[in-house]
N, C-alpha and C positions, 0 to 999 in steps of 0.2 A: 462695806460701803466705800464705794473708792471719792475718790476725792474730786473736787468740783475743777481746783484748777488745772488736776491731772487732765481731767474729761476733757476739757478746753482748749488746753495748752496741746493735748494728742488727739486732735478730734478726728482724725482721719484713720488713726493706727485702731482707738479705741473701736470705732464702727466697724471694722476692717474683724479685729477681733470678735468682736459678739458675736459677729454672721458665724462665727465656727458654733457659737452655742445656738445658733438659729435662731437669736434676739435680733431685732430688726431697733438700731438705735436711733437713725440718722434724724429722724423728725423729732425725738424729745432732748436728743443735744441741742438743737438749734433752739430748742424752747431753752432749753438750758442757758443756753447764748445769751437769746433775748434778756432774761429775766435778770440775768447778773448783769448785763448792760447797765440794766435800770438799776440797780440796786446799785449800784458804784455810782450811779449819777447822782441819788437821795442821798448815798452815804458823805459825799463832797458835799451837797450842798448845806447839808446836816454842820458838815465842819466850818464850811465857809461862816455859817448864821454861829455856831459856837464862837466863833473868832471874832466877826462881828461883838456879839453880844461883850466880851471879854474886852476890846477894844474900848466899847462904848461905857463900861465899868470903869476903867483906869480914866475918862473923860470928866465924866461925873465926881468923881473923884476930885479933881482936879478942879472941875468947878466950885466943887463946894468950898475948896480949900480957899480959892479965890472970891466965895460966897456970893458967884454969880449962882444965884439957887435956881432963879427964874431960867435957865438956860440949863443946868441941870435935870429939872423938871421935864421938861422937852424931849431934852436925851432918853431919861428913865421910861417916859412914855414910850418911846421910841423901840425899846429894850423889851417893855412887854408885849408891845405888836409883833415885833419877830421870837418871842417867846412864845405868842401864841400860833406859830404858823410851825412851832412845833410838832403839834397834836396829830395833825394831819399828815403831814411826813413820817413819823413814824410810825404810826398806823399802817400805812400806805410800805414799808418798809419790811414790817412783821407780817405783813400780808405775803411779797414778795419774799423773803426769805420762807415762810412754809409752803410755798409752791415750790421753791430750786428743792429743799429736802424731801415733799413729796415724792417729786420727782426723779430725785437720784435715788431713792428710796427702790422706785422699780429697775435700775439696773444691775443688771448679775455684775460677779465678777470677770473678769480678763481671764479669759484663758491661758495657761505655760504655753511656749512657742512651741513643746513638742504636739501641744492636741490638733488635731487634727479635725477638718469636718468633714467628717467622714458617716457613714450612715452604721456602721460596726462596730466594735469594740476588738481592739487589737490583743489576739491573747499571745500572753508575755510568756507563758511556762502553764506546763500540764503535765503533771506526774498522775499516773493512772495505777491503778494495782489490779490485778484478779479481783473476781468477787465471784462466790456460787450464789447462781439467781437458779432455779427453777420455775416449772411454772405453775408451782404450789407456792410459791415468796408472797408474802402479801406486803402488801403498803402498810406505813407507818401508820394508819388510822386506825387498819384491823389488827396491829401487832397491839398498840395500847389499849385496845378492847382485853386481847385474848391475855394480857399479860397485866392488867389490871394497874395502869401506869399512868395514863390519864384520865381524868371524866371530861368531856365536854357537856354532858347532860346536867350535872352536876353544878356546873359554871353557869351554864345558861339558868338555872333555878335561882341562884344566888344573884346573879349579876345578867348578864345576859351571850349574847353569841360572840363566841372570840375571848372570853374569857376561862381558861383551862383552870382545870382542879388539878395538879397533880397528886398523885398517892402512892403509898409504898414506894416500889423499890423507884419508880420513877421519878417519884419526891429527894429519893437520898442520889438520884444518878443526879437532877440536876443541883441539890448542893454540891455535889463531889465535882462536876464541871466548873460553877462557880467556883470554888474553892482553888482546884487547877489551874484553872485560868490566870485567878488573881497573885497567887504561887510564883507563878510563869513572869508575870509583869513585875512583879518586885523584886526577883532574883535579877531582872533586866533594868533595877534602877527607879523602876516607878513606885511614888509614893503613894499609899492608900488613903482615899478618901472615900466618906462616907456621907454624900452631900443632900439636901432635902429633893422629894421627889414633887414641891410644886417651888413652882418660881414663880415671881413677878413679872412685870411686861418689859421691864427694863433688861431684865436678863434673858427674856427670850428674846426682845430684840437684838441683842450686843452680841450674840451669834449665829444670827442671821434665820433665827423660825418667823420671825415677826418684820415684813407682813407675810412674807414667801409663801409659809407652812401654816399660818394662822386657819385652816380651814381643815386641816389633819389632828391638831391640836386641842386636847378636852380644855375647857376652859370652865373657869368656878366664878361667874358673873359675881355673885356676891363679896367676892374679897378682890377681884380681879387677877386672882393665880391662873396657872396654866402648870397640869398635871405633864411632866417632863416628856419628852419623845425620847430621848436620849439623856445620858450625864452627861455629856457632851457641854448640854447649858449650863448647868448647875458648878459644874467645875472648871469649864473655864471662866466662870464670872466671877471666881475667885479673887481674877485677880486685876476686875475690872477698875480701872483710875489710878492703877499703880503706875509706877515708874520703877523699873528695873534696874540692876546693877550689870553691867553687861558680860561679867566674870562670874555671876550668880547664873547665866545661863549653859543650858537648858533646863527650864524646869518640866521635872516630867511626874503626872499624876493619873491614877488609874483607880477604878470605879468600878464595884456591882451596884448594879440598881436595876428594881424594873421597870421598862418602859411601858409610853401609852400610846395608841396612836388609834384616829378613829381610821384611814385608809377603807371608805366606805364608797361603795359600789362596785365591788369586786366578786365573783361567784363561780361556781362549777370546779373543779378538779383541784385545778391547780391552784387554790387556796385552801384544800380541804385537809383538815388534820392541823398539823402545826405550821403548813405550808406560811397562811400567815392570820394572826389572831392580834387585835387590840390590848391584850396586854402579854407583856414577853420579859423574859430576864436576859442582861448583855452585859455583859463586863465591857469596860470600855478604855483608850491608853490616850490622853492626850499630853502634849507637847507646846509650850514655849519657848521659842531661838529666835538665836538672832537670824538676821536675814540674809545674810551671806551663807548659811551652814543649812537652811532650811532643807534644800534638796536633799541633801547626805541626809540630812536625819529622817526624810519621809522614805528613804530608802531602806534604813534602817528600822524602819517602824514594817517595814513589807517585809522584811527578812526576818526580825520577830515575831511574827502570824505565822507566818510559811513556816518556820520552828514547829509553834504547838498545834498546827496542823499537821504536821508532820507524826508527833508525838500520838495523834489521833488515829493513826494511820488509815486518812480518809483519803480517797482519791480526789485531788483538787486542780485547781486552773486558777491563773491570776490575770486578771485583764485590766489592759491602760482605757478608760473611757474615752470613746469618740466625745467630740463638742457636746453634740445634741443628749447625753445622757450623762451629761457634766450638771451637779449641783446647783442652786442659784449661787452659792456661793463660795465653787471649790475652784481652785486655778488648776489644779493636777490629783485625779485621783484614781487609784488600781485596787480594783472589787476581788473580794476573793470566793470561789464557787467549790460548790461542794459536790460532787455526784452520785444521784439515787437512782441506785440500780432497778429497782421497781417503778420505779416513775420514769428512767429513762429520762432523765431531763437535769440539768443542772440549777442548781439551787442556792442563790448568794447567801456567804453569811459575814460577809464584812467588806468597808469600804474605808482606804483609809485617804485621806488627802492634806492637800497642804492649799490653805486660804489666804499664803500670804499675808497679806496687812487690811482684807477687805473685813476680817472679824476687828480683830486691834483697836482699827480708823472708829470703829461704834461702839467698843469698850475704852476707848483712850487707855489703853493700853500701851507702853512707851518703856524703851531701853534704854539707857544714859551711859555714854561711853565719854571718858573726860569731862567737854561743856555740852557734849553734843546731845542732842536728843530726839530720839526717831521711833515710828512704829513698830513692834515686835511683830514676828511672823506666828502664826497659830496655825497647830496640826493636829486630826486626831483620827483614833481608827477603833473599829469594833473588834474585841480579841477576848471574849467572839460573840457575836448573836446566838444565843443556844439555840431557839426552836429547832430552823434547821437544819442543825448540828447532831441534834438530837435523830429527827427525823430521819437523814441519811445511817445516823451510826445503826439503827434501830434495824433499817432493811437490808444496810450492807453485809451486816454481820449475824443475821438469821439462822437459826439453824431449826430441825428438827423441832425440838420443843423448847429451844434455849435460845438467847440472844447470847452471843459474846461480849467482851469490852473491851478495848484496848489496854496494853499491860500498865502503864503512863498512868491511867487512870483508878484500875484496880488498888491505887497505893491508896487513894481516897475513898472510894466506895465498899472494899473492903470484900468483894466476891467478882468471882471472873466472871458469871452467866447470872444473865437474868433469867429467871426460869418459874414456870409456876405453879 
């Protein structure tokens, strides 16, 4: 959520900026305008009638002491007449401050100055490897048929479409991956957490699902939860209303959990299989710093992916988002892609970014350096979305009657071929 007298005070850089995310601002700043007008003018005269009333106390006072009571009297009435022209001003006040939050409510954040509006996504690096494809290679959907790895029929019986059963050895590949993963993250410093998989509204607001994503997100009307899209929410709300120590930073915390996402209206191919399904497992790495170091460290978060990518030895590509494919609420963020040889097409399985202080601003989230005290920046990245991860590992490394696995991995699953 950025902040009101930022908007105001940069009303030309901010509008100037959106148009890179193809957010058209310039009409609901000037509402913005308006309405804190007004709201400064109620809130003076709020003070003026306080000061007044306070005045006329120390009066009566005074009268009485001098037991002119009859003139006292006068005053006191006086005191409740502009007490009651309270009612209506504040009203009129709470009115006007939930229209400026509504409203700033729908603006994304500010884009970094390097994004660009551009209609592409700029790839950063693309390391490729061989792969034997024939044209007997099947897709990841017919390989978890023939190798007895996932059920989606099975999902659908229990739960419904998009909901995978995994089994055997496809059950122990994706603990062995979680497990890796999270291996990976905390030999790099990050602390394990193990956070609930539904939230409240206040934490799916405080990083930014709520109103944005409110329409991808299962919601449990009866208690008013919201089953998690990500840990993402769950663990950076850790450490929402704190106030940091600024030599305590960076805190850094990583997370399996499964996600949920309804992502409904989508169909044909390229959702078929693991491509994408409503419920999925992601380890996840986020990040609290200060906001001078932010960049380094979201850098540094790209060069630990690109690591146990690496380790996977998948061929991948890392791209900086254009504007228009930028988060509601990321200032800078570089997707990381996987490539399926059988599908021919590449296939994201992580996005990591940095929100600056537009998450922080709605968790009052705050660093203290001496007297001083400021927003903390918040980052975070998928390392890794398995589906997939899976999906590519499954067609790239095909063989005959066997899948392979990378060696990285074999330390946890404990055979080198899937096979059946």
């Amino acid at each position: 959520m950025l902040d009101i007298n930022y908007i105001i005070e940069n009303k030309e850089i901010v509008i100037k900026k959106l148009l890179v995310k193809n957010f058209e601002s310039k009409e609901i700043i000037e509402e913005l305008e308006l309405l804190n007008k007004k709201r400064k003018i109620i809130i003076k005269e709020l003070e003026y009638k306080r000061s007044e009333i306070n005045n006329i106390s120390k009066k009566i006072g005074e009268l009485f002491k001098e037991k002119k009571i009859q003139d006292a009297a006068k005053l006191k009435e006086e005191s409740v007449n502009i007490k009651n022209s309270f009612g209506d001003m504040e009203s009129n006040l709470f009115n006007i401050e939930n229209k400026i939050n509504d409203k700033i409510l729908r603006i994304p954040n500010i884009p970094e100055e390097s994004v660009k509006n551009q209609t592409e996504n700029e790839i950063i690096k693309e390391k490729n490897k061989k792969i034997n494809i024939t044209e007997e290679s099947l897709p990841h959907w017919e390989l978890i048929k023939k190798f007895k790895l996932v059920d989606f029929e099975l999902g659908n019986k229990i739960t419904g479409s998009g909901f995978p059963v995994y089994t055997n050895k496809g059950a122990k590949l994706q603990r062995s991956l979680i497990n890796f993963f999270l291996e990976e993250n905390i030999k790099a410093g990050y602390e394990e957490i193990i956070p609930p998989l539904l939230v409240n509204k206040e934490s799916a607001f405080g990083t930014g699902q709520i109103p944005d994503k409110d329409e991808v997100m299962y919601h449990i009307e009866r208690d008013n939860f919201y089953l998690i899209p990500t840990s993402e929410v769950p663990v950076t709300n850790i450490l929402r209303d704190k106030t940091l120590e600024k030599e305590n930073l960076p805190i850094k915390y990583t997370s399996y959990t499964p996600c949920f996402r309804r992502e409904a209206g989508s169909y044909g191919k390229d959702v078929r299989g693991l491509n994408r399904i409503h419920q999925f497992d992601k380890v996840e790495i986020v990040q609290i710093t200060n906001p001078e170091t932010s960049y380094k460290t979201l850098q540094e978060m790209v060069n630990h992916i690109e690591g146990i990518l690496m380790k996977l030895e998948l061929p991948y590509r890392i791209l900086r988002l254009c504007g228009k494919d930028l988060s509601f609420a990321s200032s800078l963020t570089y997707d990381f892609e996987v490539y399926s040889a059988v599908q021919k097409k590449w296939l994201e399985v992580s996005s990591v970014s940095n929100f600056e202080t537009f998450q922080s601003n709605r968790l009052n989230l705050k660093m203290k350096s001496k007297s001083k005290k400021t927003l903390c920046h918040t980052l975070n990245g998928s390392s890794l979305a398995l589906p997939r991860i899976v999906a590519a590992m499954l067609e790239n490394n095909q063989q005959k009657n066997k899948i392979g696995l990378p060696k990285e991995l074999q330390k946890y699953t404990g055979f080198e071929f899937i096979e059946k």
